[in-house]
Biopython code that builds the backbone (N, CA, C, O; Angstrom):
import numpy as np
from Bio.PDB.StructureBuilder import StructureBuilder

atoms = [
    (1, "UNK", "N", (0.850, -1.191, 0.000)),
    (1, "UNK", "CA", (0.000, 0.000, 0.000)),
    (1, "UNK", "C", (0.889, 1.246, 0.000)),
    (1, "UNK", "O", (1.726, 1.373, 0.894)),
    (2, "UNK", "N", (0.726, 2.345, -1.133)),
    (2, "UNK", "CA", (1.351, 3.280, -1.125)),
    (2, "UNK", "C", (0.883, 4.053, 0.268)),
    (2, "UNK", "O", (-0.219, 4.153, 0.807)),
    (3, "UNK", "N", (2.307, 4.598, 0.646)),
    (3, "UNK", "CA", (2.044, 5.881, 1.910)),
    (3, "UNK", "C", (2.187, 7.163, 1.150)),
    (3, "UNK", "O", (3.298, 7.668, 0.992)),
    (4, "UNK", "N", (1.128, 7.687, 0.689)),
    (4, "UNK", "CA", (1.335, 9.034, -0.251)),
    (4, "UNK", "C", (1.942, 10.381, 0.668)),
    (4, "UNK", "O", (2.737, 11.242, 0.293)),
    (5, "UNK", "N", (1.276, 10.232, 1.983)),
    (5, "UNK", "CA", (2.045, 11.075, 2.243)),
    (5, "UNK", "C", (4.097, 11.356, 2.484)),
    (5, "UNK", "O", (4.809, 12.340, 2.280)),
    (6, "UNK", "N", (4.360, 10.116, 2.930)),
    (6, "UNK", "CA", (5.434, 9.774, 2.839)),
    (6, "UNK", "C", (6.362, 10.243, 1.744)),
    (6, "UNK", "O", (7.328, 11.004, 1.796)),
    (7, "UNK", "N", (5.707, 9.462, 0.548)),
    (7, "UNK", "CA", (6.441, 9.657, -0.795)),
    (7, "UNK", "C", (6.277, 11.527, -1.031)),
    (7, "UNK", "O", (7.276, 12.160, -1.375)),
    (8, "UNK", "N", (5.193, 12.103, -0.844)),
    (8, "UNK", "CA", (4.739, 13.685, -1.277)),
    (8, "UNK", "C", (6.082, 14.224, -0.224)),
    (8, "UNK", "O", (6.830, 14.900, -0.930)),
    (9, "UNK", "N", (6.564, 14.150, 1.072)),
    (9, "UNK", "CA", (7.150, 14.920, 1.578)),
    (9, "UNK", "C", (8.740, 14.424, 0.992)),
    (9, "UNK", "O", (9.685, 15.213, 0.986)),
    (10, "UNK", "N", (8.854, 12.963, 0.499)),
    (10, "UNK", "CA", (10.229, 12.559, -0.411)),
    (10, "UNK", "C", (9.994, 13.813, -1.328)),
    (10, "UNK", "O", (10.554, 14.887, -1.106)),
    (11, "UNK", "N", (9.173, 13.616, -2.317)),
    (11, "UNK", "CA", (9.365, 14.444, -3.624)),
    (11, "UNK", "C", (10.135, 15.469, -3.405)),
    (11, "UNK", "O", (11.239, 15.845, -3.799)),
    (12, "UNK", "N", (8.873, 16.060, -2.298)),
    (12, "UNK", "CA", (9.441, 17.969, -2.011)),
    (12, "UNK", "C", (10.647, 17.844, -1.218)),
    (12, "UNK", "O", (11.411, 18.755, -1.536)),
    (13, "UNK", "N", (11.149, 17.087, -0.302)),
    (13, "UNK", "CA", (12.459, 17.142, 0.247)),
    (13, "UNK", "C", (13.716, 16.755, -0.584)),
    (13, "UNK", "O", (14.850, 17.098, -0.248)),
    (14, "UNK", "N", (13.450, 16.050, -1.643)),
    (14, "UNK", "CA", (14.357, 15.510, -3.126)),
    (14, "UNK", "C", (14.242, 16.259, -3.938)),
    (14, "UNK", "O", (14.862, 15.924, -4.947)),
    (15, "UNK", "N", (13.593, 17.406, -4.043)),
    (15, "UNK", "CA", (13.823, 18.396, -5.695)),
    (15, "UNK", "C", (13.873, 20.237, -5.171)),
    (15, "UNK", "O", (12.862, 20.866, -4.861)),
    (16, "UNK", "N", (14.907, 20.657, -5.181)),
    (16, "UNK", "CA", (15.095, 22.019, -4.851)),
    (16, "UNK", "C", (13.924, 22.734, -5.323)),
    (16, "UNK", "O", (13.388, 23.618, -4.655)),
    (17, "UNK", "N", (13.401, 22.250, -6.807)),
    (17, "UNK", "CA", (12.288, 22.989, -7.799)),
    (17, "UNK", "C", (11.397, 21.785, -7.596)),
    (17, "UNK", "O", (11.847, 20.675, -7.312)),
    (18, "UNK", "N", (10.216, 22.032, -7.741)),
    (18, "UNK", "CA", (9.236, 20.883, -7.734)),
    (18, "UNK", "C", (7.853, 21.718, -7.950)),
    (18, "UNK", "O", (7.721, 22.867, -7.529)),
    (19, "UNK", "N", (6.621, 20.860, -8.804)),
    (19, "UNK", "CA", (5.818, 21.415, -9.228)),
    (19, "UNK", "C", (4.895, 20.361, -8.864)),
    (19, "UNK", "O", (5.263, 19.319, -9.406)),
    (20, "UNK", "N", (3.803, 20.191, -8.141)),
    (20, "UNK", "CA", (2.789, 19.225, -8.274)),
    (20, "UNK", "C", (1.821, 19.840, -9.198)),
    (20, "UNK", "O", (1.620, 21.051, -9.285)),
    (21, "UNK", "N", (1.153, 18.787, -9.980)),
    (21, "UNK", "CA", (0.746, 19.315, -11.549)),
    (21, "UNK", "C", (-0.332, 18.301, -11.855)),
    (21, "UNK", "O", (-0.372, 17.353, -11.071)),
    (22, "UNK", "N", (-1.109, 18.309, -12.723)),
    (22, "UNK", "CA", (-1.837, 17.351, -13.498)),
    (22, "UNK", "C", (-2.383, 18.310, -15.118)),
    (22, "UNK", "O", (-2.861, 19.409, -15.395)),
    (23, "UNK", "N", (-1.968, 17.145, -15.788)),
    (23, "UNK", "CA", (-2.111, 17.381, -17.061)),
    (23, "UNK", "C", (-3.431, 18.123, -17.789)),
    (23, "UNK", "O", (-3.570, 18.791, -18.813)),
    (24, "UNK", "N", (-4.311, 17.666, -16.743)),
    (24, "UNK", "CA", (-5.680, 18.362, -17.542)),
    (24, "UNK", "C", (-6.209, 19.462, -16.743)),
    (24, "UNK", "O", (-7.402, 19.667, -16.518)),
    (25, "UNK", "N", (-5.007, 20.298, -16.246)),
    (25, "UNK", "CA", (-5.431, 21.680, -15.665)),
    (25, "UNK", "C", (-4.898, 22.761, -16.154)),
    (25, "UNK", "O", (-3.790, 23.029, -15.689)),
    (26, "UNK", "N", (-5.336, 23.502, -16.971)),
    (26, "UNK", "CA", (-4.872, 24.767, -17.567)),
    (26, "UNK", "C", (-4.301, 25.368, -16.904)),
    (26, "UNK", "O", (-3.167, 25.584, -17.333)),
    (27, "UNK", "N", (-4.605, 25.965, -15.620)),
    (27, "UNK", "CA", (-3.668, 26.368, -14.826)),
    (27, "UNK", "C", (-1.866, 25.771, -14.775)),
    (27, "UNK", "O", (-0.969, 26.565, -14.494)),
    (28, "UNK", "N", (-1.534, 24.051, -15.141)),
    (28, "UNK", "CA", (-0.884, 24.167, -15.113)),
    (28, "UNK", "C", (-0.111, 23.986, -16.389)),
    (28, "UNK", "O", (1.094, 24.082, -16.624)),
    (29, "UNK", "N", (-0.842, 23.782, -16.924)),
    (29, "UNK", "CA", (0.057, 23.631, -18.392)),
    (29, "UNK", "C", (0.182, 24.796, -18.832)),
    (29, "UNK", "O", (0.799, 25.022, -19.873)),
    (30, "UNK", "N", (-0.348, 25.671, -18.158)),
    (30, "UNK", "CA", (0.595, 27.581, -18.005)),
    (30, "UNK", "C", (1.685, 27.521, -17.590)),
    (30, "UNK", "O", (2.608, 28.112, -18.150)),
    (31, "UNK", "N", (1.878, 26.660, -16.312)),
    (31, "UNK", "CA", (3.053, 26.856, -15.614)),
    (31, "UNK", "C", (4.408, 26.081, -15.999)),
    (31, "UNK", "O", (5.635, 26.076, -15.896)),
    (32, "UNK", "N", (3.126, 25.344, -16.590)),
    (32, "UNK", "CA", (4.708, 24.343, -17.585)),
    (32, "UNK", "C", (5.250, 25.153, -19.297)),
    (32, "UNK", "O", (6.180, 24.915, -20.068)),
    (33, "UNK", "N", (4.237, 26.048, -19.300)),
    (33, "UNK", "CA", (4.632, 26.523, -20.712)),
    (33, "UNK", "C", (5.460, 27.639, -19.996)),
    (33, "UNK", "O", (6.110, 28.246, -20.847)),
    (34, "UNK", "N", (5.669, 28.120, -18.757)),
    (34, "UNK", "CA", (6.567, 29.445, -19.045)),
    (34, "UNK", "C", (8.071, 28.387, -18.560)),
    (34, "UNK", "O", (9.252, 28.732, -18.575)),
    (35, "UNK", "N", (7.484, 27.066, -18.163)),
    (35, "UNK", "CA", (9.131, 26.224, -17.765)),
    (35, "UNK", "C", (10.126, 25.722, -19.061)),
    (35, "UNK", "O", (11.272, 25.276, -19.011)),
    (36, "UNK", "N", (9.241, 25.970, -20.248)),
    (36, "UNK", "CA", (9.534, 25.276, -21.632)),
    (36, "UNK", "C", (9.800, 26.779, -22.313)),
    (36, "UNK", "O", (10.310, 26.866, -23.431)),
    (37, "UNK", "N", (9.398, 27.990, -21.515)),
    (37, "UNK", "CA", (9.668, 29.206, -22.593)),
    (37, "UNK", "C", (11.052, 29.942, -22.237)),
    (37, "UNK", "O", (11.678, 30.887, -22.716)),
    (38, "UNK", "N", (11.217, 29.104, -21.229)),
    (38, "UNK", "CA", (12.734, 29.756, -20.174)),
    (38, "UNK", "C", (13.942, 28.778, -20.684)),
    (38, "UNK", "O", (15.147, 28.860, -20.449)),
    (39, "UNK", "N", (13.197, 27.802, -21.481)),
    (39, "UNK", "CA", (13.814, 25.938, -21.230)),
    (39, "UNK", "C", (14.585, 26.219, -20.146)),
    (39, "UNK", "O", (15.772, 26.538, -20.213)),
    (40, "UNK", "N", (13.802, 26.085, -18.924)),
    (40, "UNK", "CA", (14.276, 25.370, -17.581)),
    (40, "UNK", "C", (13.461, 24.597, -17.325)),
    (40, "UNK", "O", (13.124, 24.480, -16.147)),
    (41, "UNK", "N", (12.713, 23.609, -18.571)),
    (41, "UNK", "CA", (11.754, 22.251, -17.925)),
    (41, "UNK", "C", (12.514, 21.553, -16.980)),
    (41, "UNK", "O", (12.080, 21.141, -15.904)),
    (42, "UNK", "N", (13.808, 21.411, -17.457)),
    (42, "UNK", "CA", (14.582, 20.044, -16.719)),
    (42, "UNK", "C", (15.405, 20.019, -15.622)),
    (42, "UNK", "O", (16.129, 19.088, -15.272)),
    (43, "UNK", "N", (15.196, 21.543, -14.873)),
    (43, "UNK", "CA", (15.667, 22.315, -13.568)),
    (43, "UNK", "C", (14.299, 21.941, -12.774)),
    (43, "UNK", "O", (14.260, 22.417, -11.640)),
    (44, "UNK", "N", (13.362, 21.304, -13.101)),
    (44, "UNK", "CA", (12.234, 21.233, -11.970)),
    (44, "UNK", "C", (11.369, 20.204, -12.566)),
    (44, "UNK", "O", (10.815, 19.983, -13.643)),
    (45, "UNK", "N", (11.528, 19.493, -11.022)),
    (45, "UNK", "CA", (10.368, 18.183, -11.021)),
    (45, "UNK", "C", (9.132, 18.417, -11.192)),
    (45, "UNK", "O", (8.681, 19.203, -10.359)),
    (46, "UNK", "N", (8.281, 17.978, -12.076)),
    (46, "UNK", "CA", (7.238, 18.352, -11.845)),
    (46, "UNK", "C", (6.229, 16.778, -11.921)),
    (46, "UNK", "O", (6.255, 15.978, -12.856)),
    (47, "UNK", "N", (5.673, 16.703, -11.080)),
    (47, "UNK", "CA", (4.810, 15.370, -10.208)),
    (47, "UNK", "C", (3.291, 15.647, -10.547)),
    (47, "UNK", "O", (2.599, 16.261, -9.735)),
    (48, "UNK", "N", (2.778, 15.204, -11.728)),
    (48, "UNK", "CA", (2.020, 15.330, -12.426)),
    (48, "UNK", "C", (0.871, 13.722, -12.320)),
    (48, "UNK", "O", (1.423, 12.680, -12.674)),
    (49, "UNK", "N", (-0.551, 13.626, -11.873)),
    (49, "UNK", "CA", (-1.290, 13.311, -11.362)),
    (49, "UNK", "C", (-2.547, 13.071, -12.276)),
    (49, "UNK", "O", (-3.490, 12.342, -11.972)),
    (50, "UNK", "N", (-2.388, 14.005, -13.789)),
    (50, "UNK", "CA", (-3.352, 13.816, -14.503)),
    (50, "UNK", "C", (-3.732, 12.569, -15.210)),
    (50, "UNK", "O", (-4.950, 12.391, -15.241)),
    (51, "UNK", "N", (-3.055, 11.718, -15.749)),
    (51, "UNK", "CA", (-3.209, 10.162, -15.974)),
    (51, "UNK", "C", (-4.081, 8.916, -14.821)),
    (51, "UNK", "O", (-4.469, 7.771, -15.053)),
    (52, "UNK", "N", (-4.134, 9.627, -13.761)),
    (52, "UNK", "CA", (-4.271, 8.507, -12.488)),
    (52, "UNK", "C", (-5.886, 8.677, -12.255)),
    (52, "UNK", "O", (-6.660, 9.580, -12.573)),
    (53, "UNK", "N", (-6.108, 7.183, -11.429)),
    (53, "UNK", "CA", (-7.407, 7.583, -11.805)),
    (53, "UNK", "C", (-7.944, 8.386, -10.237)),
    (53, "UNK", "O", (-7.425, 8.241, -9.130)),
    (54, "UNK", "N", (-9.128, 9.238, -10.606)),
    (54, "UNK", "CA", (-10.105, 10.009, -9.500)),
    (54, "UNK", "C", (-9.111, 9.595, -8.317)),
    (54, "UNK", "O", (-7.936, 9.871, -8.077)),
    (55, "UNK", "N", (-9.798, 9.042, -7.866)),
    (55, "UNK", "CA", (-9.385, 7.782, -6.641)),
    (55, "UNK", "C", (-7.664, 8.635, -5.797)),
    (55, "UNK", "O", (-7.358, 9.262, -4.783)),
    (56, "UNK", "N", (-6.984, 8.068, -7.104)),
    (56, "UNK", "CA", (-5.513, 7.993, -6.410)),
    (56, "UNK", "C", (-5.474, 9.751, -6.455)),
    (56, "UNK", "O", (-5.166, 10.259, -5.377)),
    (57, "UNK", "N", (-5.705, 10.531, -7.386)),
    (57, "UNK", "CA", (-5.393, 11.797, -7.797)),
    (57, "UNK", "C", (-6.026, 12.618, -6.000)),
    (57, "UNK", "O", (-5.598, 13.568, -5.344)),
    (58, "UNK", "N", (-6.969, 11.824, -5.828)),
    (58, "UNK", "CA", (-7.562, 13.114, -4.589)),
    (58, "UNK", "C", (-6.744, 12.533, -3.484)),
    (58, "UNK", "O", (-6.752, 13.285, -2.509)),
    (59, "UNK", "N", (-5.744, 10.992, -3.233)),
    (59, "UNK", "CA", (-5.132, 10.392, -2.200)),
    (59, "UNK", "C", (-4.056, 11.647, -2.150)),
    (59, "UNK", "O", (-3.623, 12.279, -1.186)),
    (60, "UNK", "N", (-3.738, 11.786, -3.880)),
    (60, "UNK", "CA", (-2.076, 12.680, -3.748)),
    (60, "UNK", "C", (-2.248, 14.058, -3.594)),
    (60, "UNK", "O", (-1.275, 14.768, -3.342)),
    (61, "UNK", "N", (-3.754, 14.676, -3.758)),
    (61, "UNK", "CA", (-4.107, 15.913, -3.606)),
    (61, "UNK", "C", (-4.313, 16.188, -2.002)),
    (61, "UNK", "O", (-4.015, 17.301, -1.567)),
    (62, "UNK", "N", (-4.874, 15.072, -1.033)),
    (62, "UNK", "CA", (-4.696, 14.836, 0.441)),
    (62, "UNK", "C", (-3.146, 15.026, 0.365)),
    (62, "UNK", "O", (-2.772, 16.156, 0.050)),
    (63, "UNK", "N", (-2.278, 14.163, 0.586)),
    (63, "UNK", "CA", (-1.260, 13.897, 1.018)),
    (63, "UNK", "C", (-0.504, 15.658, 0.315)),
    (63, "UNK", "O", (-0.183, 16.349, 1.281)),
    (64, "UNK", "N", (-0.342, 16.064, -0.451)),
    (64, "UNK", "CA", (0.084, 17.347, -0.385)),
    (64, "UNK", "C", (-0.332, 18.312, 0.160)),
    (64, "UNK", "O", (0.370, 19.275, 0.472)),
    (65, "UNK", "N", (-1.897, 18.179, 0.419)),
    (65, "UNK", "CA", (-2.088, 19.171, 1.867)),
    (65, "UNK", "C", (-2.151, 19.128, 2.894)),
    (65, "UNK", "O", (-2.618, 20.007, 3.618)),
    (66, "UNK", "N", (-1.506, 17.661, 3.365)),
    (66, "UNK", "CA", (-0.905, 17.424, 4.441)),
    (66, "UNK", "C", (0.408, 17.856, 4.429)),
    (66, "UNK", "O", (0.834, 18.430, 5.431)),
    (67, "UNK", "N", (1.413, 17.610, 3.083)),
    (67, "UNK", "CA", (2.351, 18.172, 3.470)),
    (67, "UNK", "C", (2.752, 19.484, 3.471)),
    (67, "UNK", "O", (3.428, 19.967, 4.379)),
    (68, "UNK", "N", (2.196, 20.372, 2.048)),
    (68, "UNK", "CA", (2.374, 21.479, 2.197)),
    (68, "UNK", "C", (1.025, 22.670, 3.169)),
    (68, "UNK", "O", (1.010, 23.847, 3.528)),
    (69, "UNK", "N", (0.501, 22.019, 3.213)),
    (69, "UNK", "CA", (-0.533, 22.803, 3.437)),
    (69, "UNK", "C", (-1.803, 23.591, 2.582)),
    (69, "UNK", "O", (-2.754, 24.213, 3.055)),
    (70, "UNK", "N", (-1.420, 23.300, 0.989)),
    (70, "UNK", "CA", (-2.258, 23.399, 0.262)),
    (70, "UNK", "C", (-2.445, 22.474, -0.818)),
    (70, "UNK", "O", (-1.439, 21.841, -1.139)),
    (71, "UNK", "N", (-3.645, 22.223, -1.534)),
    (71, "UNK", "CA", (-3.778, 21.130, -2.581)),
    (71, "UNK", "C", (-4.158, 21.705, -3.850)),
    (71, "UNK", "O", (-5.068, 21.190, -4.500)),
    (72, "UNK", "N", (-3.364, 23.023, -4.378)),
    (72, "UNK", "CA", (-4.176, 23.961, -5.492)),
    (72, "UNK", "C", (-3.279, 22.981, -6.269)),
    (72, "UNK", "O", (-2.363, 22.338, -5.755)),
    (73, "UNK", "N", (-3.652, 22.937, -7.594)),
    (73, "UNK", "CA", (-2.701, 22.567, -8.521)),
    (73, "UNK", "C", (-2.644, 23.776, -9.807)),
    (73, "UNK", "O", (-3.704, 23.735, -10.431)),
    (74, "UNK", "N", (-2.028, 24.452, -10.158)),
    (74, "UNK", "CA", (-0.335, 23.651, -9.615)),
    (74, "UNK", "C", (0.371, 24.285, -8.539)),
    (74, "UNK", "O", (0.688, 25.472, -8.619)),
    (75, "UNK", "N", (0.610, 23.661, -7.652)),
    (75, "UNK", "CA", (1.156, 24.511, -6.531)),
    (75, "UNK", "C", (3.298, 23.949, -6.825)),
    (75, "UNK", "O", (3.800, 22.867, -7.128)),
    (76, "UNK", "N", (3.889, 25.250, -6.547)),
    (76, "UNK", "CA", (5.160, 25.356, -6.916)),
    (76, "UNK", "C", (5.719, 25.220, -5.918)),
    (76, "UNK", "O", (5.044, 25.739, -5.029)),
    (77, "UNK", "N", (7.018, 24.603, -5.374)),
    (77, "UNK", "CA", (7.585, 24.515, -4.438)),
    (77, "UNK", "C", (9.116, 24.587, -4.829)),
    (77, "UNK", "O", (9.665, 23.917, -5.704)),
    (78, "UNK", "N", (9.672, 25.497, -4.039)),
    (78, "UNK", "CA", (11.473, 26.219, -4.113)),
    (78, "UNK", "C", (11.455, 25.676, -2.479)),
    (78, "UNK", "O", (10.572, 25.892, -1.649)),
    (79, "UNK", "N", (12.927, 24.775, -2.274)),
    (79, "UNK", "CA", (13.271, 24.342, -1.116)),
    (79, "UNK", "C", (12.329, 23.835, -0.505)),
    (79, "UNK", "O", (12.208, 24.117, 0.687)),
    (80, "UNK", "N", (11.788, 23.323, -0.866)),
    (80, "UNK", "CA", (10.524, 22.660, -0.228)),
    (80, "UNK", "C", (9.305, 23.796, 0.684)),
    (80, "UNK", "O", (8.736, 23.415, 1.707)),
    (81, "UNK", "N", (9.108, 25.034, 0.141)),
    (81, "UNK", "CA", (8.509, 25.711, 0.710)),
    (81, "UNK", "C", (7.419, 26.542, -0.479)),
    (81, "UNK", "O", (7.742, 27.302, -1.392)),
    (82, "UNK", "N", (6.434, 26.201, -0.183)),
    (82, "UNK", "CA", (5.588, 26.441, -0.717)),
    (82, "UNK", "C", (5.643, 27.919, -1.786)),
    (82, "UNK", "O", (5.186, 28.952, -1.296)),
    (83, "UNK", "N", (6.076, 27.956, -2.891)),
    (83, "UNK", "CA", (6.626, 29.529, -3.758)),
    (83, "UNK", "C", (5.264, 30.370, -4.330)),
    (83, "UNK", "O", (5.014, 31.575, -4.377)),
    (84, "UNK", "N", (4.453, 29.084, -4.771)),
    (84, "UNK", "CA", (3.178, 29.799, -5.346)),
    (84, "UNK", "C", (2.405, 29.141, -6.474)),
    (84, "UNK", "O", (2.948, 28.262, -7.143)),
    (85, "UNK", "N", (1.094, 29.552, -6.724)),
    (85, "UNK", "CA", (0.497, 28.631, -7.733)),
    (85, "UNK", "C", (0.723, 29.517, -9.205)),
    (85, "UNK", "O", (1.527, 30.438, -9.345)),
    (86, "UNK", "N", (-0.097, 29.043, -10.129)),
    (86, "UNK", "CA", (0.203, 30.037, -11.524)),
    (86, "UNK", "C", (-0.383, 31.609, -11.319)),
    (86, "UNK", "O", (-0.243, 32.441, -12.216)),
    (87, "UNK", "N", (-1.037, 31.917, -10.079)),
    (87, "UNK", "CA", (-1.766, 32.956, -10.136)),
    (87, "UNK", "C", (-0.317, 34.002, -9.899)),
    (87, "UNK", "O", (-0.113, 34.979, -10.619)),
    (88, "UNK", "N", (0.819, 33.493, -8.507)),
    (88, "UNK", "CA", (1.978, 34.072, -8.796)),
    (88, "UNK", "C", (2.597, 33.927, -9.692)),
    (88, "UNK", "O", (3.452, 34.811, -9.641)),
    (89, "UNK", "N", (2.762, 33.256, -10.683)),
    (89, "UNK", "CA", (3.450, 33.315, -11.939)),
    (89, "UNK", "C", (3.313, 34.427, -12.822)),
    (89, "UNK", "O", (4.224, 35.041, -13.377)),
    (90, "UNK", "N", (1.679, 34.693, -12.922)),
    (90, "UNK", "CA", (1.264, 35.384, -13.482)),
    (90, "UNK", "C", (1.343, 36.789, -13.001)),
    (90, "UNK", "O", (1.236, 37.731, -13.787)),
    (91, "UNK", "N", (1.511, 36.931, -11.843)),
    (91, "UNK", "CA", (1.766, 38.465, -11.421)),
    (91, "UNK", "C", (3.011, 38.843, -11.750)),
    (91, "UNK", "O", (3.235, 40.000, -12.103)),
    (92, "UNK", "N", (4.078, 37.810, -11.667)),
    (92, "UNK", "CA", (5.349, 38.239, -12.342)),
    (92, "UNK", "C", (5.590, 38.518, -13.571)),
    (92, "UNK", "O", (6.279, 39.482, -13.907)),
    (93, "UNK", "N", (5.068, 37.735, -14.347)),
    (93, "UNK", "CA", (4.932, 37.924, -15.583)),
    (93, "UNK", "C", (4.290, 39.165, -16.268)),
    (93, "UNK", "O", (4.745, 39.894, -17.149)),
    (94, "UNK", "N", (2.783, 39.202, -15.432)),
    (94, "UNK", "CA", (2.816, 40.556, -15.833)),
    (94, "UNK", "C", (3.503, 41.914, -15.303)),
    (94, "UNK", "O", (3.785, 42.873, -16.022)),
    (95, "UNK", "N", (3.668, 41.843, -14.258)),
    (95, "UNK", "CA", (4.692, 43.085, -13.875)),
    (95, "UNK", "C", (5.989, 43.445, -14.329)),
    (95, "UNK", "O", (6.536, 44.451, -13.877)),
    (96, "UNK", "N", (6.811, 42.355, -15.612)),
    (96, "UNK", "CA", (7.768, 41.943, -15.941)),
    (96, "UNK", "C", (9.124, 42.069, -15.437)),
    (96, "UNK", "O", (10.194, 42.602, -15.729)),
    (97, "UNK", "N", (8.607, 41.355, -14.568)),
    (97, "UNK", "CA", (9.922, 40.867, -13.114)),
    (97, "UNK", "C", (9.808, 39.092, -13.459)),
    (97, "UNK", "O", (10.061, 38.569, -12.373)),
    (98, "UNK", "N", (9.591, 38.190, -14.294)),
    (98, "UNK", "CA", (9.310, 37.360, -14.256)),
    (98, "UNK", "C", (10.886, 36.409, -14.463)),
    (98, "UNK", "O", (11.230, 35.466, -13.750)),
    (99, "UNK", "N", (11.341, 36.746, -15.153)),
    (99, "UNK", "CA", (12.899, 36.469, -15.278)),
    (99, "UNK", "C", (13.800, 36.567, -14.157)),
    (99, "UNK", "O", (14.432, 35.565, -13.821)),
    (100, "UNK", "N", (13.918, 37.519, -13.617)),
    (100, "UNK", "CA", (14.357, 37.647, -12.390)),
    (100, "UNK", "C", (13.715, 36.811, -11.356)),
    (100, "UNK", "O", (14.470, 36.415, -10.468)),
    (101, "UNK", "N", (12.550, 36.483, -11.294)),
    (101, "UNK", "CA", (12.100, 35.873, -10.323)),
    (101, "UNK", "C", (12.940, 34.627, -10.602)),
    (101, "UNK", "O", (13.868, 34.230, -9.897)),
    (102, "UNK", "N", (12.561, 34.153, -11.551)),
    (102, "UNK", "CA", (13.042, 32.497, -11.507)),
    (102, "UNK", "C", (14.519, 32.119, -11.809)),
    (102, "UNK", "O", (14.917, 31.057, -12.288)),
    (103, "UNK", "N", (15.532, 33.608, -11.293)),
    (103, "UNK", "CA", (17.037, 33.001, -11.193)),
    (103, "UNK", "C", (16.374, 33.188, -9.687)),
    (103, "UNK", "O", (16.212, 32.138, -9.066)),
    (104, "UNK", "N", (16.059, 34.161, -9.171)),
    (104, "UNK", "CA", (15.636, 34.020, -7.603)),
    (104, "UNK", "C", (15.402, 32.882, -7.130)),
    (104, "UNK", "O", (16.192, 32.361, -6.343)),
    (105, "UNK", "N", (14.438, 32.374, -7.465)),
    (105, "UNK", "CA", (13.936, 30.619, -7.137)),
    (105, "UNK", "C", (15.040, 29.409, -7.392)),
    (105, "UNK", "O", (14.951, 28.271, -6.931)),
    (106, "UNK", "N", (16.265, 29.999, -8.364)),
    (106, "UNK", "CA", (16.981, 29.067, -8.554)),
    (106, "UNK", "C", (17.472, 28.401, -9.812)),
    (106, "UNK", "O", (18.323, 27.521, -9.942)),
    (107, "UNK", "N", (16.639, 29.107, -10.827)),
    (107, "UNK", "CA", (16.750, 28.361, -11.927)),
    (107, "UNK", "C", (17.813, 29.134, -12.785)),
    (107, "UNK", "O", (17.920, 30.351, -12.633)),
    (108, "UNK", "N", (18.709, 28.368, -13.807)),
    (108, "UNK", "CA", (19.583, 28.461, -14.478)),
    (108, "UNK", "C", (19.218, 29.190, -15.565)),
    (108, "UNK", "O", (18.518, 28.411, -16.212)),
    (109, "UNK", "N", (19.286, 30.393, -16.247)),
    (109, "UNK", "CA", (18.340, 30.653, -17.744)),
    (109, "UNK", "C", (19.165, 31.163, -18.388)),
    (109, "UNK", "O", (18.918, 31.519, -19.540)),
]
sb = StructureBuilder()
sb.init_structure("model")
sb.init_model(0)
sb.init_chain("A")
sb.init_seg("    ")
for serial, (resi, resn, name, xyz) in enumerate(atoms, 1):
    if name == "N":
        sb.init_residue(resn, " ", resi, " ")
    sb.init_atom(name, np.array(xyz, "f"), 0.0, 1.0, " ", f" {name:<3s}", serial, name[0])
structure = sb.get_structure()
């Protein structure tokens, strides 16, 4: 029997960048298009949930708001601390500080 929470606090304690995600949320396939417009896809994990069925998807949507404290998707995580969903993405982006943000967070561009 998977321990989701277990594995959810591995992920985020194993990836400096980490993205919990699922494929059939616009929200995040925003957040993956500004990771592919920087090409820094491959500077950040992203733990994607959309393939799985109902069932397991709301076990791993629990178990991340157990660990982080929230279950938005896509919720972004720098050092394992909760950075922000696409709604902060989007404020950077539009304020065009968005580049800067994400050497801030860590990423290579």
């Amino acid at each position: 029997m998977t321990d989701y929470v277990k594995e959810a606090k591995d992920m985020v304690a194993n990836n400096r960048l980490f993205q919990f995600s699922a494929s059939w949320c616009p929200d995040c396939v925003y957040a993956r298009s500004i990771w592919n417009k920087y090409h820094v896809e491959n500077q950040i994990h992203v733990f994607d949930i959309g393939s799985l069925d109902k069932e397991i998807q709301a076990k791993w949507r629990d178990a991340f708001e157990e660990v982080l404290g929230v279950r938005n998707l896509p919720t972004i995580v720098v050092d394992g601390k909760v950075w922000g969903t696409e709604t902060r993405l989007h404020e950077v982006e539009d304020n065009g500080s968005l580049s800067d943000e994400l050497t801030k967070m860590g990423f290579k561009l």
